[in-house]
C-alpha positions as semicolon CSV with decimal commas, in nm:
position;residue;x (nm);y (nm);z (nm)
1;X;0,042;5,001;2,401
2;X;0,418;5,099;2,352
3;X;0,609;5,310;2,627
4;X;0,665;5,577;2,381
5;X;0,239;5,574;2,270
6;X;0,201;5,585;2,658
7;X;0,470;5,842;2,737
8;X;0,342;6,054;2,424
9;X;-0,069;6,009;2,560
10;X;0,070;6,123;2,887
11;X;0,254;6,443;2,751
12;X;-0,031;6,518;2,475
13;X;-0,279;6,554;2,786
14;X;-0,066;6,783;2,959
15;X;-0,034;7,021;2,655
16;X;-0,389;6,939;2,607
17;X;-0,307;6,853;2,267
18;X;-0,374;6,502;2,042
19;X;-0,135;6,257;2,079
20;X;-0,072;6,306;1,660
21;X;0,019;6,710;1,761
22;X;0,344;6,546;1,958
23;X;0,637;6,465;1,759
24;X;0,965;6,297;1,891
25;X;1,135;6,599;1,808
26;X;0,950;6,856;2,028
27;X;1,029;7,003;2,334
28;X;0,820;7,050;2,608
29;X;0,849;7,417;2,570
30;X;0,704;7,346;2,221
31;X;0,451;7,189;2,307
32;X;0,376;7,456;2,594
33;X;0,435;7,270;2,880
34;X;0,526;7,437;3,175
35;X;0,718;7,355;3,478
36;X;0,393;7,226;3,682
37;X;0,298;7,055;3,374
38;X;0,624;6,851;3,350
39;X;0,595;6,781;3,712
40;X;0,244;6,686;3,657
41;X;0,348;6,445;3,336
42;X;0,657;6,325;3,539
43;X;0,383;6,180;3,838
44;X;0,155;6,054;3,545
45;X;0,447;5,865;3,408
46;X;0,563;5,690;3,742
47;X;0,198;5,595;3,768
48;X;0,145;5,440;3,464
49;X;0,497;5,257;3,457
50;X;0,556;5,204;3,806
51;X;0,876;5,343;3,807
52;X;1,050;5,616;3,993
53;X;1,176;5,911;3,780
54;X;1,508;6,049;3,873
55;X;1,382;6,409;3,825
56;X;1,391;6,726;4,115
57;X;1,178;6,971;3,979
58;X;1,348;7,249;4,190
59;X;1,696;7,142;4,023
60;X;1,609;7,031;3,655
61;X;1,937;7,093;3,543
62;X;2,072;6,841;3,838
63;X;1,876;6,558;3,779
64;X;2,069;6,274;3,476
65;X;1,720;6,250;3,356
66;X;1,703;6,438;3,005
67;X;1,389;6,592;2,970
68;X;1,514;6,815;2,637
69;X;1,283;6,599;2,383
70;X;0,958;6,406;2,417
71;X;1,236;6,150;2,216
72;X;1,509;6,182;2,500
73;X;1,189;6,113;2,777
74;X;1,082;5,806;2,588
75;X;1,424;5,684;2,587
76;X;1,482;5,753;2,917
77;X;1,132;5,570;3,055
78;X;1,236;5,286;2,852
79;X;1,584;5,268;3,029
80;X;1,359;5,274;3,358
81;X;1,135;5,012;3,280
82;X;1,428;4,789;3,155
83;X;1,624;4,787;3,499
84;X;1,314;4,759;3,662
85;X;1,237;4,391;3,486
């Protein structure tokens, strides 16, 4: 399985949607994912890549890690994993 078919599983169980509702184009907020639920997807993610995200959920707008589009998270994973190799 791909990192973005993984990342996009991960975020289609948090909006408790099918992995075919998530486009690369939406935004969390589309997809009605809340704060918790990014959080929660954020923890899935590190578990399922065994990687650290550089994310603080109390300061979103602080952290380098673009969270605007399920595109921009892929991207960012894949950076991640890369380094990480």
């Amino acid at each position: 399985m791909s990192i973005q078919d993984k990342v996009i599983e991960i975020i289609a169980e948090q909006a408790v949607l099918e992995p075919s509702d998530v486009t690369l184009s939406s935004t969390l907020e589309d997809l009605g994912i809340d704060s918790l639920g990014l959080v929660e997807s954020i923890f899935a993610i590190e578990e399922a890549f065994d990687i650290s995200v550089p994310f603080n959920a109390n300061e979103p707008s602080a952290s380098d890690f673009d969270i605007s589009t399920v595109s921009s998270i892929i991207s960012g994973i894949q950076t991640l994993v890369s380094e990480q190799a």
